[in-house]
Structure formats: C-alpha cells, structure tokens
C-alpha positions in Angstrom: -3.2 -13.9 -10.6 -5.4 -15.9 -8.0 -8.2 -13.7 -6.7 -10.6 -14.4 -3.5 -13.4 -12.4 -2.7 -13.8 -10.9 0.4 -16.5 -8.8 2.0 -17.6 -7.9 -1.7 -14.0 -7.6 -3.2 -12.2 -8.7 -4.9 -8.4 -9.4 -3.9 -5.9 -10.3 -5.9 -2.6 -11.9 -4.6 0.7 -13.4 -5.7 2.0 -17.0 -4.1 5.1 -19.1 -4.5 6.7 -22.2 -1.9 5.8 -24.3 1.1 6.1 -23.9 4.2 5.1 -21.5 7.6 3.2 -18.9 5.8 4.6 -15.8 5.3 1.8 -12.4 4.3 3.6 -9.7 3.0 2.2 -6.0 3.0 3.2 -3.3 0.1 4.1 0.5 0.4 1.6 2.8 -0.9 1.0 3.5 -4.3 2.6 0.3 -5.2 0.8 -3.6 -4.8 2.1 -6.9 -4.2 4.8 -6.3 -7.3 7.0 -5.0 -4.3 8.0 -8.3 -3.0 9.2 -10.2 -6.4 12.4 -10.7 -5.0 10.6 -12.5 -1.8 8.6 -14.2 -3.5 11.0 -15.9 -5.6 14.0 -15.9 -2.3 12.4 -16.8 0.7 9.8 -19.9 -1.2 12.2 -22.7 -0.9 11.6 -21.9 3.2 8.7 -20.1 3.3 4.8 -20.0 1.8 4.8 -16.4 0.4 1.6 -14.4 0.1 1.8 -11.2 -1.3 -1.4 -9.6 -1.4 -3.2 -6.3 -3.1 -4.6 -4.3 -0.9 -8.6 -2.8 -2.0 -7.9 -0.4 -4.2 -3.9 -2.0 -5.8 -3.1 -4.0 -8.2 -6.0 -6.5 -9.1 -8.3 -6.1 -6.1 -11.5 -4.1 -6.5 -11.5 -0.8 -5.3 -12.7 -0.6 -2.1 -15.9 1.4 -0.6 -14.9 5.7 -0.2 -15.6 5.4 3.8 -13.1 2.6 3.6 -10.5 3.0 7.0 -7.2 1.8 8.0 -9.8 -0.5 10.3 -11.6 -1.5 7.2 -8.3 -2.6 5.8 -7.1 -4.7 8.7 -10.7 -6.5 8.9 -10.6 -7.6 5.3 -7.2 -8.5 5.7 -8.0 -10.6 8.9 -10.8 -12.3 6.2 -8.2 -12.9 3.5 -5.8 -14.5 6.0 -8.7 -16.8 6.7 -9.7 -17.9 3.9 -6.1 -18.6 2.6 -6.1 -20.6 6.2 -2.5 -19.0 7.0 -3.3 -17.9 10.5 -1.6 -17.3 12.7 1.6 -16.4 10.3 4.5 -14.0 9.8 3.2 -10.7 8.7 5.1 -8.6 7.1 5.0 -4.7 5.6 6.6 -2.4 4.1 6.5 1.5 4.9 2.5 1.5 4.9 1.9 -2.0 4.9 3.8 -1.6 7.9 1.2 0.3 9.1 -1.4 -1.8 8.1 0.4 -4.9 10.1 0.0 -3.3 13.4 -3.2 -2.3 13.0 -4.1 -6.0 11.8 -2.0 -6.8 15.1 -4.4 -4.2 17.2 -7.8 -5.5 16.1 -7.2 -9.2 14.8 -3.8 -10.3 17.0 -5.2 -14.2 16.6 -3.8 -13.6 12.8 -0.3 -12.5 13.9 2.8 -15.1 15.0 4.7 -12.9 14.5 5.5 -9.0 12.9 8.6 -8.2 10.2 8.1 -4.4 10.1 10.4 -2.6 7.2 11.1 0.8 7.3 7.5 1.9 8.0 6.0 4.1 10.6 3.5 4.0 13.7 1.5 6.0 11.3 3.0 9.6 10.0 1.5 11.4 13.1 2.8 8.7 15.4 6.1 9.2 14.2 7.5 12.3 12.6 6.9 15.8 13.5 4.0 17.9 12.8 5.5 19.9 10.1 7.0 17.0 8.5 2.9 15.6 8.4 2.3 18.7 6.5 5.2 18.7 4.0 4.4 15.0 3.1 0.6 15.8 2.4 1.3 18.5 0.9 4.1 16.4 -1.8 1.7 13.3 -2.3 -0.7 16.0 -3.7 1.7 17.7 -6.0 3.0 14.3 -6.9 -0.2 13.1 -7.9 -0.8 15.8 -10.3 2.0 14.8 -12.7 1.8 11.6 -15.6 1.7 8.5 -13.5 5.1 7.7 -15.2 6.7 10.3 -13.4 5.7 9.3 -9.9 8.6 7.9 -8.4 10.4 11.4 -9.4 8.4 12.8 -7.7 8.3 11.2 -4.0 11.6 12.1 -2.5 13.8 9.6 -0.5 12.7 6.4 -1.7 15.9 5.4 -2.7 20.0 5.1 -1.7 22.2 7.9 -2.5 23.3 5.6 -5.5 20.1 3.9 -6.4 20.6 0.3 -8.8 18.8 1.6 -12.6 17.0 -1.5 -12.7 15.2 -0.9 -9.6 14.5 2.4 -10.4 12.9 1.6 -13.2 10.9 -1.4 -11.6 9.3 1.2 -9.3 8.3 3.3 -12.2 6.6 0.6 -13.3 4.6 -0.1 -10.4 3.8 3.3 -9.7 2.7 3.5 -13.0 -0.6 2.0 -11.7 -1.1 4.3 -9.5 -5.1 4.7 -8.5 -4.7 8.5 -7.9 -8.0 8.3 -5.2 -6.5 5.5 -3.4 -3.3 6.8 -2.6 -5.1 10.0 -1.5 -7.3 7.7 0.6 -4.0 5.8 2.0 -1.9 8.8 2.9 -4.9 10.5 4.7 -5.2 7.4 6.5 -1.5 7.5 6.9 -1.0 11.0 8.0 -3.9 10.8 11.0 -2.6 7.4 11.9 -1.0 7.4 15.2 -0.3 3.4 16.7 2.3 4.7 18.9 0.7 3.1 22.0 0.5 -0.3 20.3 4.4 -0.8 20.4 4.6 -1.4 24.1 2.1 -3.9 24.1 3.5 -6.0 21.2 3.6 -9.5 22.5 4.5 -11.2 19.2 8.4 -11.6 18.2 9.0 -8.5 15.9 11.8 -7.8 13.9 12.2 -4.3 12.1 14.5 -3.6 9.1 15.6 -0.7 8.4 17.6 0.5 5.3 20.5 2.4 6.7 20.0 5.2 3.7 16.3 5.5 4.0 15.3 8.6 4.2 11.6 8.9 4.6 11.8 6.8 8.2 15.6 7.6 9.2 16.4 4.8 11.5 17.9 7.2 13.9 14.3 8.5 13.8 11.8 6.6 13.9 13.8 2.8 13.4 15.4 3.4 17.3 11.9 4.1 18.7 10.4 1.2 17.4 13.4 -0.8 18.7 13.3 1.1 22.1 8.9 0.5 22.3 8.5 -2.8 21.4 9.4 -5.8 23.6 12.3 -7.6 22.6 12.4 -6.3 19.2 14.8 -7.2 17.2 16.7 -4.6 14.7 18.4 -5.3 11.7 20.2 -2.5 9.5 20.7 -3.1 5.3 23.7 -1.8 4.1 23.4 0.2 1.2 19.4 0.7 0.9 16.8 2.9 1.5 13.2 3.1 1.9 12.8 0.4 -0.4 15.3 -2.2 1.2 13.7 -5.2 -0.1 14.2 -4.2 -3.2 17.9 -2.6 -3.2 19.4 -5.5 -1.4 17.1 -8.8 -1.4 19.6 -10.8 -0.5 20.0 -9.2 3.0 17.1 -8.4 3.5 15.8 -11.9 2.6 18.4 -13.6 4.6 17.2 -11.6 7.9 13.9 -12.6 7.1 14.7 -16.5 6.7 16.7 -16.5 9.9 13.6 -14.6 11.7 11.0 -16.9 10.9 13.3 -20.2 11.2 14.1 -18.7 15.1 10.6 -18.1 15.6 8.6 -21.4 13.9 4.6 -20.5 13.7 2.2 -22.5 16.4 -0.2 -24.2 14.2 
C-alpha cells in the first residue's frame, strides 16, 4: 500500500484507474477496505483514491486531541499532495461526515459531494435519546473480541444480508483500533453540520440504502435531500447501511452517471 506523510503521519491509501479523481471516505471502525468494489468498478472511468483515515488501516495513529477539524485539514493536505483537487468526494456513514466538514473548512478541495447513508453528525441528525443508545452500544461493542464486532453494531445490514459480505466486514472490523473508534464516535455523536446543508453549493448526490437502518432514509436521507440545494437522491434496492458493499453494481452505476453529469473543473 502507497503511504504519504502528512502533518507527521503517516497515511496509507488504495488507488486504481484514470481519470477525474474520485476520494472516497470509509465508515468508522473500518478503513479504505470498504470501497473494494469501487475501486475495482468505477477505475475504467474514474481515478479512485481510497484513503485511511489517522488512526485506520495503515496510517499512523493520530495525536489524542485530534478533532473532526484535524481530520478535514489533513485530509485537505492529502488531497494536495495527491494533486486531486478539486474532485468528487465521497463517504460513507462517517466519512460522510468527514466530507462535509472537508466541504466547511477546505471547499477549494470539493467539485463535488457523493454522501452515502451518513449523517450531519449523530446530534445533527437523530434524536437525543437515539445519541445516547448509540454511545452507549459502541462501548458495549467495543468490549467484546474484535472478531465479534460487526455482531455487535446493530443495523449495518439488509434484512437478508449476502454471507460473503458479512464476512468481509468481520474482517475489516477485525482491525478495529478500540481508542480510535472511541475517538470517532465522540466526534460523531457531538457533531452537528446541520447548518452546512443549505449552503452546499457543490452538486451532491446522496445514496441511500433503502434497508438501512442506522440513517433510515425516511429519517435522515429526506432531510438531506430537502437542505441541500439541488441534491440529488438515489435509493439502492435491497441494501443497508453498507450499500456499496450489498449492491456495487447500483451503487457504482449512480456514481459513474454522477460524476460523468458533473465533469471536475481542472
């Protein structure tokens, strides 16, 4: 894996193709392993660049004062010194997350957003008392063999999940770095971008899996479609949280007709 260092860390990344770069931006307690079936789908259109966040996969783990701004400014670096800027910036749940607050402090990075069933922060977009039983799971989930994660963290799948990508999630998770997912869903669970939406001046589309479970569409998928200007939404039949991974070939297919709609001014 190709690392470049960046403030003092070390980030690792995956890349595949040519083309308009596209960044892509894992869940929590995952890393760039997420986005296999992007990085091998979209690269015949598309330069993919799936990175590690600090503290994932094979970057460094970052400093313990590290914030969701910390992320976004060495994220801004990395997209610099890969030269993608400005390019299509996609995430996933938290890396969702991450991409608007990238958008909020460094929007000369952004063409445009692909936001998958993610959140404007937990505190920006699911009730109080749904903050509480989320923190309150993470813990208990982090207490068990990192094997026995995904069991753990409820909703993550369709009613009828596929085996194999099951058990390519209980692989990732594996890895887990127990202080950096606490780190991540603190950040999470405080985060509130709600106000950004409005003021999203970028072409953005959101997927949703029509099954998830941790952002119902109906919940939080609407409001996102309802706050940002001009977003565009598109619903995946037959996935949940992880709808990149249940059904890559609709999710990739709405991304590739995205970014072809919307070339990158470089």
């Amino acid at each position: 894996m190709p690392t470049v260092r960046i403030s003092g860390l070390e980030i690792g990344y995956r890349a595949a193709g040519e083309g308009p770069p596209l960044l892509l931006l894992h869940g929590a307690a995952s890393d760039g392993r997420d986005w296999r079936p992007q990085l091998e789908g979209l690269a015949e259109d598309l330069t993919v660049v799936a990175w590690d966040e600090p503290g994932a996969g094979g970057s460094s783990d970052p400093p313990a004062a590290f914030g969701l701004d910390s992320f976004a400014h060495v994220l801004a670096d990395f997209i610099a010194a890969l030269d993608l800027a400005p390019a299509h910036v996609g995430g996933l749940s938290w890396g969702g997350v991450l991409a608007l607050e990238l958008y909020r402090l460094h929007p000369e990075s952004v063409g445009t957003l692909i936001l998958a069933d993610t959140y404007a922060g937990w505190k920006g977009s699911l009730p109080a008392e749904e903050v509480e039983a989320r923190i309150s799971g993470v813990r208990r989930a982090l207490d068990v063999p990192p094997g026995e994660f995904v069991a753990h963290v409820p909703g993550l799948f369709a009613d009828q999940p596929q085996p194999d990508v099951v058990a390519e999630m209980e692989r990732i998770m594996a890895d887990v770095r127990p202080d950096s997912m606490r780190r991540t869903m603190e950040l999470v669970a405080e985060c509130d971008l709600s106000d950004l939406l409005p003021r999203i001046s970028v072409p953005t589309l959101l997927i949703w899996g029509d099954q998830d479970a941790r952002s119902p569409v109906e919940v939080v998928g609407r409001k996102f479609q309802d706050a940002v200007p001009g977003a565009e939404l598109a619903l995946i039949p037959g996935a949940g949280h992880l709808s990149n991974l249940e059904q890559p070939a609709h999710f990739n297919r709405a991304v590739r007709d995205f970014c072809r709609a919307h070339p990158l001014s470089r």
